[in-house]
C-alpha positions as a Markdown table, in Angstrom:
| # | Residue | x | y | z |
|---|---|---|---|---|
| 1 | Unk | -1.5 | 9.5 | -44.6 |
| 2 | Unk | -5.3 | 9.0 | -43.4 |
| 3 | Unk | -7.4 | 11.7 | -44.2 |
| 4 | Unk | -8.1 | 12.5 | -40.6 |
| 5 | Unk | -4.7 | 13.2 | -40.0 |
| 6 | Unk | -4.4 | 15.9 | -42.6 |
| 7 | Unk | -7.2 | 17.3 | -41.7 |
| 8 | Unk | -5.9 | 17.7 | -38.4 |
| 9 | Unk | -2.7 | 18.6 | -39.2 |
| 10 | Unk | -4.4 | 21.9 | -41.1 |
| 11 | Unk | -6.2 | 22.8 | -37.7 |
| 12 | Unk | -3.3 | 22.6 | -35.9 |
| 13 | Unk | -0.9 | 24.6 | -38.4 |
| 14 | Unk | 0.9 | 27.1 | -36.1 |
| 15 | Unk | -0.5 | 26.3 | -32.5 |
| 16 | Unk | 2.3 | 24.5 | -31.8 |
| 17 | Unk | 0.7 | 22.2 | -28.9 |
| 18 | Unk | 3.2 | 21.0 | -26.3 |
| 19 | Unk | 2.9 | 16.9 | -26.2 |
| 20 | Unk | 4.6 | 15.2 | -23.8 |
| 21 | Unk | 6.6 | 11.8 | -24.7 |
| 22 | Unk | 7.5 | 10.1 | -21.5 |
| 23 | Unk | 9.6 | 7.5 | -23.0 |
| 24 | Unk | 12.3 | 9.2 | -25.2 |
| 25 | Unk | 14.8 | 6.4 | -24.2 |
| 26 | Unk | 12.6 | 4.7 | -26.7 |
| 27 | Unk | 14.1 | 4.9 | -30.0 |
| 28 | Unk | 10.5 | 4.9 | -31.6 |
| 29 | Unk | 9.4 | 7.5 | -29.7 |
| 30 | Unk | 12.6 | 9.9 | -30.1 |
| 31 | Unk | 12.3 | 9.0 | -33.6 |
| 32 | Unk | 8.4 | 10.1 | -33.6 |
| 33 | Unk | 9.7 | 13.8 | -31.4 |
| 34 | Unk | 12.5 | 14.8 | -33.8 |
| 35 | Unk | 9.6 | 14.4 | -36.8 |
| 36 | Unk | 7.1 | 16.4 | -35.0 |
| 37 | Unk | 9.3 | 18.8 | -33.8 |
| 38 | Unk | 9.9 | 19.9 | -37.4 |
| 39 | Unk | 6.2 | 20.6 | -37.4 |
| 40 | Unk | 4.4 | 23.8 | -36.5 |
| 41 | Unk | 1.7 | 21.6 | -35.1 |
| 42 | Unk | 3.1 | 19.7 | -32.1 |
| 43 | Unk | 6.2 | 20.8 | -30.0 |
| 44 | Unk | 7.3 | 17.8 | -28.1 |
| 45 | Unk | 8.4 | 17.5 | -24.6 |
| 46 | Unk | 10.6 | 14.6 | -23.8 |
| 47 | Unk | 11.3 | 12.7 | -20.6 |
| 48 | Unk | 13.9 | 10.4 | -20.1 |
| 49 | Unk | 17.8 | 10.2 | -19.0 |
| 50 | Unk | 19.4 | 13.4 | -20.6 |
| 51 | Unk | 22.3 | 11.2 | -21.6 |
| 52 | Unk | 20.7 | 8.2 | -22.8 |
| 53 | Unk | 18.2 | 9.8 | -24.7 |
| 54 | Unk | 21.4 | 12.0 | -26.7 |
| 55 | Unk | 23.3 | 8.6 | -26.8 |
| 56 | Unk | 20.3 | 7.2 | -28.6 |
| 57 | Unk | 20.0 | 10.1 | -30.9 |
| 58 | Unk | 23.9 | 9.9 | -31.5 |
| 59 | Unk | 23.4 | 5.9 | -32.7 |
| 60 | Unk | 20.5 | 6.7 | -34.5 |
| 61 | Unk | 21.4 | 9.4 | -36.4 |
| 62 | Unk | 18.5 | 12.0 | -34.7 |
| 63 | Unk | 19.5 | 15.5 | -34.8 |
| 64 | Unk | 17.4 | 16.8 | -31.3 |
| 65 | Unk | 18.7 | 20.0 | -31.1 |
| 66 | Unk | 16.1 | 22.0 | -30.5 |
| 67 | Unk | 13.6 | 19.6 | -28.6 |
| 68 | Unk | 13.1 | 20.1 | -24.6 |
| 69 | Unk | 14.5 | 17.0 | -23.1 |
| 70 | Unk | 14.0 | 16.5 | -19.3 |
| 71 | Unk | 15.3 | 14.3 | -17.2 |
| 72 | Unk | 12.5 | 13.9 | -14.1 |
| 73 | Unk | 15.3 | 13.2 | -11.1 |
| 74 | Unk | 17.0 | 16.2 | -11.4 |
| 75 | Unk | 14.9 | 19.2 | -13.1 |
| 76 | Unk | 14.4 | 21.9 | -11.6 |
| 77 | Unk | 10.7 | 21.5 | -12.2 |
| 78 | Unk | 10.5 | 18.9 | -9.8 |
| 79 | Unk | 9.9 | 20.8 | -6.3 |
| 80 | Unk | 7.3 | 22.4 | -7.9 |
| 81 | Unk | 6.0 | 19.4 | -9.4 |
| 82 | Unk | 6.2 | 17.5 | -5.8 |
| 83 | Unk | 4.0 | 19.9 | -4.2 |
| 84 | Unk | 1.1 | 20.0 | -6.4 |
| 85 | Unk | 1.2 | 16.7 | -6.2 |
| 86 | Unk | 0.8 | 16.2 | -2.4 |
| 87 | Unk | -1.8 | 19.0 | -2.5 |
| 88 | Unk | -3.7 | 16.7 | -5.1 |
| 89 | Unk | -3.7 | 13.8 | -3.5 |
| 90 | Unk | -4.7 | 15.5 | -0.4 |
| 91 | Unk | -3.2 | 13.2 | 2.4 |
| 92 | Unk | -2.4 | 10.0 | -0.1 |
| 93 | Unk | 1.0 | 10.9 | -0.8 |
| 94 | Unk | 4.1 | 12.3 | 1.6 |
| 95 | Unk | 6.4 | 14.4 | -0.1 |
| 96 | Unk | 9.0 | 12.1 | 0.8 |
| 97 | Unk | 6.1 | 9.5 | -1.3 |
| 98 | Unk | 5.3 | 11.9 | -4.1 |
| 99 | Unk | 9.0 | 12.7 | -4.7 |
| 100 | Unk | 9.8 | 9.3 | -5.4 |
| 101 | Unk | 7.1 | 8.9 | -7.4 |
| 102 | Unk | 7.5 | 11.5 | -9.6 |
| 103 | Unk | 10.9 | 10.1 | -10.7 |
| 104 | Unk | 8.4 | 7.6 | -13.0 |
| 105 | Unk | 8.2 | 9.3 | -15.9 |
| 106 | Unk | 4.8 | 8.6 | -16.5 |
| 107 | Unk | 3.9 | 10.5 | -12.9 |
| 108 | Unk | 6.3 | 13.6 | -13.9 |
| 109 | Unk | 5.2 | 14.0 | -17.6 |
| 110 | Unk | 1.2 | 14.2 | -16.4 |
| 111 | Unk | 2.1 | 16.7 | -13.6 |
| 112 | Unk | 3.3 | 18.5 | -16.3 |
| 113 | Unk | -0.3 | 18.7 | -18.3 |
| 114 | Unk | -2.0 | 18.8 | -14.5 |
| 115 | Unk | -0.2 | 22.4 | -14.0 |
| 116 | Unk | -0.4 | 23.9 | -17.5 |
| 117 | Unk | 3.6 | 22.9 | -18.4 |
| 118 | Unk | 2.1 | 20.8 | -21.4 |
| 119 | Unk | -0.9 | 20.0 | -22.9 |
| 120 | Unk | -1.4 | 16.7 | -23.1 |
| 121 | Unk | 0.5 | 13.1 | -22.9 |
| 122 | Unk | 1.5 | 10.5 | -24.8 |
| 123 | Unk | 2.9 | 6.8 | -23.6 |
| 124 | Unk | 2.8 | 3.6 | -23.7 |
| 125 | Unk | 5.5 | 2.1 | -26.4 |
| 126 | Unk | 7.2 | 0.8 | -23.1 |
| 127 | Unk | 5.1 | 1.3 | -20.3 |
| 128 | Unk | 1.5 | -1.0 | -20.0 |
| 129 | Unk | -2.1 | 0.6 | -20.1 |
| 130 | Unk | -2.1 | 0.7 | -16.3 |
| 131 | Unk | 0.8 | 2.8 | -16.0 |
| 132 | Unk | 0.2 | 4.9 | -18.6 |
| 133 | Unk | -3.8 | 5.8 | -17.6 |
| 134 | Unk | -3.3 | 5.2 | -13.8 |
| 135 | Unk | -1.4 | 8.5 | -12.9 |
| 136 | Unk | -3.9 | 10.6 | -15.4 |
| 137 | Unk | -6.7 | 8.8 | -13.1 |
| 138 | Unk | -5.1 | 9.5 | -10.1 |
| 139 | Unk | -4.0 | 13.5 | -10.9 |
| 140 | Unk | -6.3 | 14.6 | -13.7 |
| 141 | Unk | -9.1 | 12.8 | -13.3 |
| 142 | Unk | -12.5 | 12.4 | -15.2 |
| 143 | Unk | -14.7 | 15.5 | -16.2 |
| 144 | Unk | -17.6 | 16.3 | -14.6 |
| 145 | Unk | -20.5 | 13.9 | -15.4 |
| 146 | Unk | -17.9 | 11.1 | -16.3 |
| 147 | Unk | -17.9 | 8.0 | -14.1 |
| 148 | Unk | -15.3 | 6.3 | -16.3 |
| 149 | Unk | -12.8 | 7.3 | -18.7 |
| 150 | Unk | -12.9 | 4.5 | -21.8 |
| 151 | Unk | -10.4 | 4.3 | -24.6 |
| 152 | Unk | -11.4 | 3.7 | -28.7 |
| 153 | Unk | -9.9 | 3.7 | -31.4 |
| 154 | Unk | -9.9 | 5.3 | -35.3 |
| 155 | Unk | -10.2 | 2.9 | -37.9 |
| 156 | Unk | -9.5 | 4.2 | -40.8 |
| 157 | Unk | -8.8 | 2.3 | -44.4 |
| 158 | Unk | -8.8 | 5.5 | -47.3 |
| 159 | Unk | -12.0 | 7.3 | -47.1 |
| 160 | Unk | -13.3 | 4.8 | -44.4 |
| 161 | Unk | -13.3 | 6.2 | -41.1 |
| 162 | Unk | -14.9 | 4.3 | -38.0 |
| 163 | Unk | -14.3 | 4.6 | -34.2 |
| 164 | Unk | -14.1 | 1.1 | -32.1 |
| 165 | Unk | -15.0 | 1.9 | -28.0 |
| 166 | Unk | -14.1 | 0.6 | -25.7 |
| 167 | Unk | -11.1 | -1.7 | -26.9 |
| 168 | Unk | -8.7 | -0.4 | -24.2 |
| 169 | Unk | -9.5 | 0.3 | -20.5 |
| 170 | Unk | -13.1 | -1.3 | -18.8 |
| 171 | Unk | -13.1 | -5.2 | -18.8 |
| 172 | Unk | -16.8 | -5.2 | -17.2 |
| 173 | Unk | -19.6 | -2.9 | -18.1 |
| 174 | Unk | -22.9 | -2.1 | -16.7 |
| 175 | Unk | -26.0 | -0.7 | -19.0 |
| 176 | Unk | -25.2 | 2.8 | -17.3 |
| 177 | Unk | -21.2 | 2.0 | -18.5 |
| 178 | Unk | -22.2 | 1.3 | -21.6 |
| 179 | Unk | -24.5 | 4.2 | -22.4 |
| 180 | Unk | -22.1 | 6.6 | -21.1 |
| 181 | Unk | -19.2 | 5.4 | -23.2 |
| 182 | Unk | -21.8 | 5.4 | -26.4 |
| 183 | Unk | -22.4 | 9.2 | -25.7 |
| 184 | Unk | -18.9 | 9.4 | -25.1 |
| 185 | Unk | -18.1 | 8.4 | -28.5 |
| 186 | Unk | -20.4 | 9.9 | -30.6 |
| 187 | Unk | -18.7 | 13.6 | -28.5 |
| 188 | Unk | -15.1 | 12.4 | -29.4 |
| 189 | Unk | -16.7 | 11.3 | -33.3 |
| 190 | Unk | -18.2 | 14.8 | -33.3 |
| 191 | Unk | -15.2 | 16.6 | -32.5 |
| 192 | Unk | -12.8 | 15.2 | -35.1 |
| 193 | Unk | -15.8 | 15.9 | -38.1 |
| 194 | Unk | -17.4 | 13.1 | -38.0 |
| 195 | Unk | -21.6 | 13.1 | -38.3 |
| 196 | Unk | -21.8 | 10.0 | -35.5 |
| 197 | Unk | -24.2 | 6.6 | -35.7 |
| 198 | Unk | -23.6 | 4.9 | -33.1 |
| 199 | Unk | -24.4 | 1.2 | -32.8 |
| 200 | Unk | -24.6 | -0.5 | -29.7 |
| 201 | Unk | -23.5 | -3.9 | -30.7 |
| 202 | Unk | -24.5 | -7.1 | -29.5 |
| 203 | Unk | -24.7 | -10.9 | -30.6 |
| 204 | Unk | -28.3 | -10.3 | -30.8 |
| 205 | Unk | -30.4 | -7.7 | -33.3 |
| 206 | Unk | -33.4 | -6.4 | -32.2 |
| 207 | Unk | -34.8 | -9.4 | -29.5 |
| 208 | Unk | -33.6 | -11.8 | -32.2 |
| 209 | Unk | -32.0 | -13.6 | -29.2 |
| 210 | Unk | -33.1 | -13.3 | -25.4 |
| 211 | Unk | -29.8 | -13.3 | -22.4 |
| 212 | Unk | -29.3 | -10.7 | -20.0 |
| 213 | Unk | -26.4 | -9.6 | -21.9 |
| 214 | Unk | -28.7 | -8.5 | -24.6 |
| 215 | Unk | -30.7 | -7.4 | -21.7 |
| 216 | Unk | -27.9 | -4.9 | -21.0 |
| 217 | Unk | -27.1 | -3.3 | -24.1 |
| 218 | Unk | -30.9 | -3.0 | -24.6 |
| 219 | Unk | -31.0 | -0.8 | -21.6 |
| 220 | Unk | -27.8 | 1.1 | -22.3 |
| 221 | Unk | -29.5 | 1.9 | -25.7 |
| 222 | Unk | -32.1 | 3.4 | -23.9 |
| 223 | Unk | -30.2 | 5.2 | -21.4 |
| 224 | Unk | -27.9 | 6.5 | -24.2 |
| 225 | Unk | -31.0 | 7.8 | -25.8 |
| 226 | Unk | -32.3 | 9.8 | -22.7 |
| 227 | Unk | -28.5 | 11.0 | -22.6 |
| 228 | Unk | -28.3 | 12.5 | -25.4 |
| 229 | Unk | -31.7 | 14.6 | -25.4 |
| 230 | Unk | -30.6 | 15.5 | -21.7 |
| 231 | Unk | -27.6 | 16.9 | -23.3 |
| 232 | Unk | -29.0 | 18.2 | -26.4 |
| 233 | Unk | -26.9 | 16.1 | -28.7 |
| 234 | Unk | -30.1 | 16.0 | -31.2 |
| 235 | Unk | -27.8 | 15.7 | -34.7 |
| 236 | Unk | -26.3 | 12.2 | -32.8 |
| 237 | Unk | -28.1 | 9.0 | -33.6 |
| 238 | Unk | -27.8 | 6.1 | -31.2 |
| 239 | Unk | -29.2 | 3.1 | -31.5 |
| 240 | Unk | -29.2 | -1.0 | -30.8 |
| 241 | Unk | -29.0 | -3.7 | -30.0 |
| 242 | Unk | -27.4 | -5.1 | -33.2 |
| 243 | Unk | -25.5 | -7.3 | -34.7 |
| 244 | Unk | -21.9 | -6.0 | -36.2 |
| 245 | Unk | -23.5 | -6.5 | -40.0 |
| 246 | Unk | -26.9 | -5.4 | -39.3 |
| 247 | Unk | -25.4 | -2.3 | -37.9 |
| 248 | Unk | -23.1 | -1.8 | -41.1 |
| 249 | Unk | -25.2 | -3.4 | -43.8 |
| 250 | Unk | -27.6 | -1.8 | -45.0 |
| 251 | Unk | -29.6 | -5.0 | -47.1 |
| 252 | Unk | -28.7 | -6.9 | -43.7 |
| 253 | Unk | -30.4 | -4.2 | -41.7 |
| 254 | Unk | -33.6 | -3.8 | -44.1 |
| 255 | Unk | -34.2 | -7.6 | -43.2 |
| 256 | Unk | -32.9 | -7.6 | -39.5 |
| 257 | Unk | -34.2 | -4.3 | -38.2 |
| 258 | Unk | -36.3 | -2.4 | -40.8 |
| 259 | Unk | -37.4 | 0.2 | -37.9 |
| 260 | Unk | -34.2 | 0.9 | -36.9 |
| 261 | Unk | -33.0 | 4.4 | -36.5 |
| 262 | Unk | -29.6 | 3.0 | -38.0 |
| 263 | Unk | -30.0 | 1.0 | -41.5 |
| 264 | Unk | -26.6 | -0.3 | -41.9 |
| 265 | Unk | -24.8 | 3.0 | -41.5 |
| 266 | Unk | -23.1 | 3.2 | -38.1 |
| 267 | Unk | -20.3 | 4.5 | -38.0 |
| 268 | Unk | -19.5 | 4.0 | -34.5 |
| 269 | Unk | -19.4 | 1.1 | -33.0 |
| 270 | Unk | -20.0 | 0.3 | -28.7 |
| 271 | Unk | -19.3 | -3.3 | -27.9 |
| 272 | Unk | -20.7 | -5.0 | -25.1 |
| 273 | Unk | -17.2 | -5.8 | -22.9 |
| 274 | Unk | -13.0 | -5.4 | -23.4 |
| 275 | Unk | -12.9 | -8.2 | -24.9 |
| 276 | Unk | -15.0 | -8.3 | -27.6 |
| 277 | Unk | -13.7 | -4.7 | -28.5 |
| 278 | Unk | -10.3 | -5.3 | -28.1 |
| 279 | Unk | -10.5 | -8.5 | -30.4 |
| 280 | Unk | -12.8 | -6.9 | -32.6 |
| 281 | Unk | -10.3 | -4.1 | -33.8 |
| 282 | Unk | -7.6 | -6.4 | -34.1 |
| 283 | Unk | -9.5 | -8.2 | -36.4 |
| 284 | Unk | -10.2 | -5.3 | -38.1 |
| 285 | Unk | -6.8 | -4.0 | -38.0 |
| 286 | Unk | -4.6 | -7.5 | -39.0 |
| 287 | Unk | -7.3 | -9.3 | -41.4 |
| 288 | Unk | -9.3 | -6.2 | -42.8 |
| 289 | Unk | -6.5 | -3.9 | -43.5 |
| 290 | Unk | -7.4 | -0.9 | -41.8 |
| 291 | Unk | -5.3 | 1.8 | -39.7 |
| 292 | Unk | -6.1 | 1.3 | -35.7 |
| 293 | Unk | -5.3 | 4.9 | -34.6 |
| 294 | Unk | -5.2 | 5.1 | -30.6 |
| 295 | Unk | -6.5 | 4.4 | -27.9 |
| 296 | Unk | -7.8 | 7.4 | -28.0 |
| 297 | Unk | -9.0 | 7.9 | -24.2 |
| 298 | Unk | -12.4 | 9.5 | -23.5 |
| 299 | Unk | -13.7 | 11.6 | -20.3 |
| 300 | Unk | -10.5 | 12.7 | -18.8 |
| 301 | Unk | -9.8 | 16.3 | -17.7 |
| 302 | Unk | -6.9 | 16.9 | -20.2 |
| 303 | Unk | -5.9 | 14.4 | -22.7 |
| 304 | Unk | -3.9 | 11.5 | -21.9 |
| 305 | Unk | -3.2 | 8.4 | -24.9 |
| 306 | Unk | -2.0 | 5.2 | -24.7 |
| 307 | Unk | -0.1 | 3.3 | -27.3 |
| 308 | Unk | 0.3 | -0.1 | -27.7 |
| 309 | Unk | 3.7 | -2.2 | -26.8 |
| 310 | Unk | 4.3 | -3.0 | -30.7 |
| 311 | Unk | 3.4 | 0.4 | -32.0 |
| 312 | Unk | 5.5 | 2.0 | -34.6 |
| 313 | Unk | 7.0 | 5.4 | -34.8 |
| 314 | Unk | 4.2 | 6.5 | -37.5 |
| 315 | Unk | 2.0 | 5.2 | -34.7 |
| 316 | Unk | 3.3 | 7.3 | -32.0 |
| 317 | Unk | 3.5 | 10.6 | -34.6 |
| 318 | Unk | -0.4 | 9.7 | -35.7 |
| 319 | Unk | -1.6 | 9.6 | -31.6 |
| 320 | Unk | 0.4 | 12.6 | -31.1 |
| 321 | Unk | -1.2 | 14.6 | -33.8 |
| 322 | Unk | -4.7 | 13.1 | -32.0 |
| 323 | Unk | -3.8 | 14.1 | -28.8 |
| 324 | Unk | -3.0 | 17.5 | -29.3 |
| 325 | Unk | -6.5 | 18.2 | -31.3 |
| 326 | Unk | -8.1 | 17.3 | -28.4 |
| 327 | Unk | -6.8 | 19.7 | -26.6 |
| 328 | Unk | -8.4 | 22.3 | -29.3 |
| 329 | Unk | -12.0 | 20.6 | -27.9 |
């Protein structure tokens, strides 16, 4: 297991953070909630058809005794659950709407963190990113300060640790986008141990080329700067633009840019749009070997995580384990 993870798993020995699992008629994700529930780090919550889900444990071989399963049409949470909603969408939602609504799994499980009944969520093995992230949008919203709530991801391969942003939620991003994300990550670096360099990355190191995309993550370097001595976030170093090897490198960087505040040591990486994030850590994941842990989503009130359609049950344990050390933030 990644060193993270066990490093985690020793700061969460005996809190016992409730996680809920929205899809537990997912035989992954049941899988993942019988193995965490035999932790003392991560009590799982699961949604889903009472009698499916036992079924599925039955054809599986999952003992669930023990774990909280709850079906979302008929719990007794749910008139509770309807009216917060209404009251927090403030006029966007009828009761007759919200009750409906809340029969999504997804919409019940993150009422459930919104009113202090868990702690934070975990889907996606069966549900895309905008189902997932839209109801935490919708209900828990972005923390002060936060325009945007942006998704990375831990790359780990043995003592290598990295973190990819944003690979999962933004498809266009301004300079201020960009510079928020880059202070975003180096909060969400800090907070799992890391000592963050952040690189804002472009095709471009230093003026090498001239576009107004380099134009852009020249000003969100900038703006990212300002940001963090607004914040007082002096032990962070951000810097750009760069190219991925001058930025991780250091004999490329002591050519490329000799001045820079990073010399080949980031450990954080910011690219420029979706898509270059989202195929850069798939290359990184499928060609270079390493451990894509998340998307780990940034900004948000209470933590919410996506996984990926093709995850694996280790993946949905490891973003559990993730999840519920944000909450100790």
């Amino acid at each position: 297991m990644p060193s993270l993870l066990n490093v985690l798993q020793d700061k969460l020995s005996g809190k016992n953070v409730k996680i809920v699992l929205p899809e537990g008629e997912d035989e992954r994700v049941l899988t993942a909630a019988v193995k965490l529930h035999s932790t003392d780090y991560v009590e799982p919550i699961v949604l889903g058809d009472a009698e499916k889900v036992q079924s599925l444990a039955d054809d599986k071989g999952l003992d669930i005794s023990g774990i909280e399963i709850i079906t979302p049409e008929t719990s007794d949470l749910k008139p509770e659950l309807v009216d917060a909603f209404v009251e927090r969408r403030k006029g966007k939602a009828t009761k007759e709407q919200a009750e409906d609504m809340l029969n999504n799994v997804n919409y019940f499980g993150t009422m459930l963190v919104y009113t202090g009944k868990a702690d934070g969520l975990v889907s996606g093995a069966a549900h895309s990113t905008g189902d997932t992230v839209r109801p935490a949008l919708q209900i828990i919203k972005t923390k002060p300060g936060v325009s945007k709530t942006s998704g990375v991801f831990f790359m780990i391969k043995g003592d290598e640790q990295y973190v990819f942003g944003d690979c999962a939620i933004n498809p266009t991003l301004e300079a201020a986008d960009l510079a928020e994300i880059a202070v975003e990550s180096a909060k969400t670096a800090k907070s799992f141990g890391m000592d963050p360099r952040v690189a804002l990355l472009s095709f471009s190191t230093k003026g090498s080329a001239k576009s107004d995309d380099v134009e852009k993550v020249e000003s969100a370097t900038k703006l990212a700067q300002e940001k963090t001595e607004e914040e007082g976030l002096t032990d962070v170093v951000i810097d750009g633009e760069f190219q991925f090897d001058a930025a991780i490198v250091p004999k490329v960087a002591a050519k490329k840019a000799p001045d820079a505040k990073i010399k080949g040591d980031a450990n954080v990486f910011i690219f420029p749009s979706l898509e270059a994030g989202n195929i850069g850590y798939k290359i990184a994941q499928r060609l270079g070997g390493y451990e894509a842990i998340g998307p780990v989503l940034q900004g948000l009130n209470s933590p919410v995580n996506d996984l990926s359609r093709g995850c694996s049950t280790e993946d949905v344990y490891n973003l559990s384990i993730i999840t519920a050390a944000q909450t100790l933030q």
